[in-house]
N, C-alpha and C positions, 0 to 999 in steps of 0.2 A: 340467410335473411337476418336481418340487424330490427330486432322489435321491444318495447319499453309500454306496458301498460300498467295504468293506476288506477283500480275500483273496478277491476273486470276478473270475477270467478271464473273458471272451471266446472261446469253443473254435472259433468257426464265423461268417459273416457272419449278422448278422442278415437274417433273413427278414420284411420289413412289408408291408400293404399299405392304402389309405387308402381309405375309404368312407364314404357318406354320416353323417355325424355318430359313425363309429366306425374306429379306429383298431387295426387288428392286429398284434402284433410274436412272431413264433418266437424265441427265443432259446435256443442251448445253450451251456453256461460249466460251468466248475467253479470248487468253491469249497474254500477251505483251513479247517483245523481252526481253531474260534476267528474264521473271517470275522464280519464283520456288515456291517449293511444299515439304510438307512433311506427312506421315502418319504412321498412328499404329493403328491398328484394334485386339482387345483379339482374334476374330474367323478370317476364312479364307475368302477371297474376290475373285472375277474375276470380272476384268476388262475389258470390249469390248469397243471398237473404231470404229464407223462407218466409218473414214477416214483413212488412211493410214500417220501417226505420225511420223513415223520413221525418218525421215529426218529433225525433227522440235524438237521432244522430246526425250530428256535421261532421263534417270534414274540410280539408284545401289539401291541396297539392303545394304550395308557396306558403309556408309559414309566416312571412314578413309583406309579401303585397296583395295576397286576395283573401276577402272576406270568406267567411266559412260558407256553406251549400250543403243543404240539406242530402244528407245519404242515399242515395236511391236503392231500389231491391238488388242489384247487378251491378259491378262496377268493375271496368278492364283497365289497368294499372300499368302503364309500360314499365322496362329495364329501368331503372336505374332513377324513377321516379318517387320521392317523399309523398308521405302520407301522414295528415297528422289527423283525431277524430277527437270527439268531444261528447261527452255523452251528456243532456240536459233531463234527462228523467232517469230514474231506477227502472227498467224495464229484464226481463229475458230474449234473446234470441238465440237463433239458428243460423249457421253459415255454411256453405261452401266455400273452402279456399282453393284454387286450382294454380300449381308451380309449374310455367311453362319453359320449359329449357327453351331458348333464345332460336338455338342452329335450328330444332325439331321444328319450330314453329315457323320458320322460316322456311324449312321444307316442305312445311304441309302446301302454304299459299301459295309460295312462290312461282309454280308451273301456272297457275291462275291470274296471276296480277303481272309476274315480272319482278326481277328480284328488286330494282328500288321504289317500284309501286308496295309491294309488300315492306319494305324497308319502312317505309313512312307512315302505311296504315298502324303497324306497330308502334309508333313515338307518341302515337295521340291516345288520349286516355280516351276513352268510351262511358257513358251513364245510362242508365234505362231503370226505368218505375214500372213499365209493361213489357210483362214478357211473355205473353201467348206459349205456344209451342214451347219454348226454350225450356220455359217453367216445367214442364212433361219431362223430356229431357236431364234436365237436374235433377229432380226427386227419382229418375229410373236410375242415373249413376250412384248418385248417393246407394241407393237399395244393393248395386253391386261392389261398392266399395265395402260396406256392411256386411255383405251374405254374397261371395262371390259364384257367381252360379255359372258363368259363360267364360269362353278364352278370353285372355286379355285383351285382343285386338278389337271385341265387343265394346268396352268401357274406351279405349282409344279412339273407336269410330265415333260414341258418343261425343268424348270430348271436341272432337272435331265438327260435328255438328253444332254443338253450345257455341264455338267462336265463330265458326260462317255464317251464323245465324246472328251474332251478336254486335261481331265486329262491323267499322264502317267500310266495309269493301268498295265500296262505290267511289273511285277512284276520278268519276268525273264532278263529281264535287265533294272534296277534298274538305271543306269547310261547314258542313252537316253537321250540328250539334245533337246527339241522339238526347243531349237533356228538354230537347224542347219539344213540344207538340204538333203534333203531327197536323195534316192540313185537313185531314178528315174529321179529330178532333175540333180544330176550329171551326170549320162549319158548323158542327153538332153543338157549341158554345153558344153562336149567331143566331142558328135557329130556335135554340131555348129562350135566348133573351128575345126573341120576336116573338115568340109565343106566348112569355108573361107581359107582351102589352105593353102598357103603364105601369105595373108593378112592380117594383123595387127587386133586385136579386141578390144577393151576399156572397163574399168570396167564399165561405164556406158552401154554400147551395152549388155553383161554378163547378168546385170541386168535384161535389159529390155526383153532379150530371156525366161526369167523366171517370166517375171510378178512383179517385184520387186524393187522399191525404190534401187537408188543409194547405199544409208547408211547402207539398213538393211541388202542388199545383201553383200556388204566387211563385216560387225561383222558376218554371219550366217559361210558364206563360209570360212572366218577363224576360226570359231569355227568347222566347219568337217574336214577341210584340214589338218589346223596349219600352212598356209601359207595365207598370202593375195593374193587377183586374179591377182596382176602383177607379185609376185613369182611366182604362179603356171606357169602362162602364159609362162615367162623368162625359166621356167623348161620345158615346152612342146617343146618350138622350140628351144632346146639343145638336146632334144631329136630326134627329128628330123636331127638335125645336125649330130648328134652321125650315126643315118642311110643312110644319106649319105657319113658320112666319112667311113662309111664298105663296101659301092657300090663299093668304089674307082675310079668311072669316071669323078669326078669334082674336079677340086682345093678347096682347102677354100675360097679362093677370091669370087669362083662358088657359093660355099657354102652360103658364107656372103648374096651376092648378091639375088640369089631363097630364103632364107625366110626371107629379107627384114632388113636387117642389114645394117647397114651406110655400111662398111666397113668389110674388113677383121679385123681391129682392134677393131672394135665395138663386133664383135663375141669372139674373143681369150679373150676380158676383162668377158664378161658376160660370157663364158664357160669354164674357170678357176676358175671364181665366184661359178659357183654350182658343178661343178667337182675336182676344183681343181689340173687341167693340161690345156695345150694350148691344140687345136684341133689335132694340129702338134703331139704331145704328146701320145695323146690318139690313134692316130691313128695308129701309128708305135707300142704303146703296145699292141694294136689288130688287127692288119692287117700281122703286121712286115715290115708295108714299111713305 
């Protein structure tokens, strides 16, 4: 593995241990505001994070055409994929690093998927902020790479659990972005903001109704939407507006006012904004008054 870091300690001995075609490393370090990182590994890697990064570290896989993205706690790295990181606070962590020999990995899946369905699952990097189960999982290997208590086919079987569990297997849709939110979580999003009514909600509040860092909640939720959570937001209570200018018992002014707009003219800018007509507009081409 070909790696180059700038402003990232060593806090602890490393913790390794070597297994059939995979390779374990614990690491804890910190790193300084403004560190960076780079890497290149021939086989495929997963990354775990005992802390929650997102808010502290980016990353890209393309140095030259994509914008950095927030770390997530998990992160599966195919063969032969760059990785560049960027640290924007002084923090400590904890990692799991996992070195997966290519063929081994190849053999575990392959009776499951078909060798160029597993071929491809392989090429695509993987992300994840939530990790249930897996999370059990990781801190029980970690514990046996540390204090080895069982055969080695024990910590192998784990490993192989963390990627079936992690990896996008699901081979009838190929194009599953595990950075993004889930459709339960969206629900649970909708029902909170129908719950506060009228009341205004912050991305930070969004956030935290889902368990979720600030940062990694706007990249995930724009990566399902294709709006950040203030577009969406600005979009929900236009829509709302929309339902009361069909009631026809309130002015707009009324309007403005019940879902918390400065003004009538705070409402007409932001609902021309996503409509493309004043309220006044729209209502008379559906109403006909």
């Amino acid at each position: 593995m070909i790696w180059r870091t700038e402003g990232i300690q060593v806090t602890a001995p490393v913790k390794w241990r070597q297994y059939d075609g995979i390779m374990g490393a614990f690491w804890e370090a910190e790193s300084e505001r403004g560190a960076s990182g780079y890497y290149l590994a021939e086989d495929p890697r997963l990354i775990v994070f005992f802390e929650d990064v997102s808010a502290r570290i980016t990353h890209k896989y393309d140095f030259e055409k994509r914008p950095d993205t927030p770390m997530a706690r998990a992160t599966y790295v195919p063969a032969g994929m760059p990785m560049w990181t960027s640290s924007h606070q002084s923090h400590k962590f904890r990692h799991l690093n996992l070195h997966l020999h290519m063929d081994r990995l190849l053999k575990f899946i392959t009776p499951a998927l078909g060798r160029s369905a597993a071929q491809a699952v392989l090429k695509k990097p993987v992300e994840a902020q939530e990790l249930g189960a897996i999370d059990t999982l990781v801190r029980m290997l970690v514990d046996e790479i540390d204090h080895p208590a069982k055969h080695p086919l024990f910590a192998e079987n784990l490993v192989g659990s963390i990627l079936t569990g992690f990896l996008d297997l699901d081979v009838e849709a190929p194009a599953r972005d595990r950075g993004r939110l889930t459709q339960g979580q969206m629900k649970k999003l909708v029902a909170v903001v129908g719950q506060r009514g009228n009341a205004r909600i912050s991305v930070a509040e969004m956030a935290e109704v889902l368990g979720l860092s600030e940062s990694w909640f706007g990249s995930a939720f724009k990566q399902t939407t294709g709006k950040t959570p203030a577009h969406w937001l600005i979009e929900h209570r236009i829509n709302q507006a929309k339902e009361l200018l069909l009631e026809g018992r309130l002015s707009i002014a009324d309007i403005a006012a019940r879902l918390s707009f400065t003004d009538q003219a705070h409402l007409t800018r932001a609902f021309r904004k996503i409509d493309g007509n004043t309220p006044a507009q729209w209502r008379k081409a559906h109403t006909g008054e």
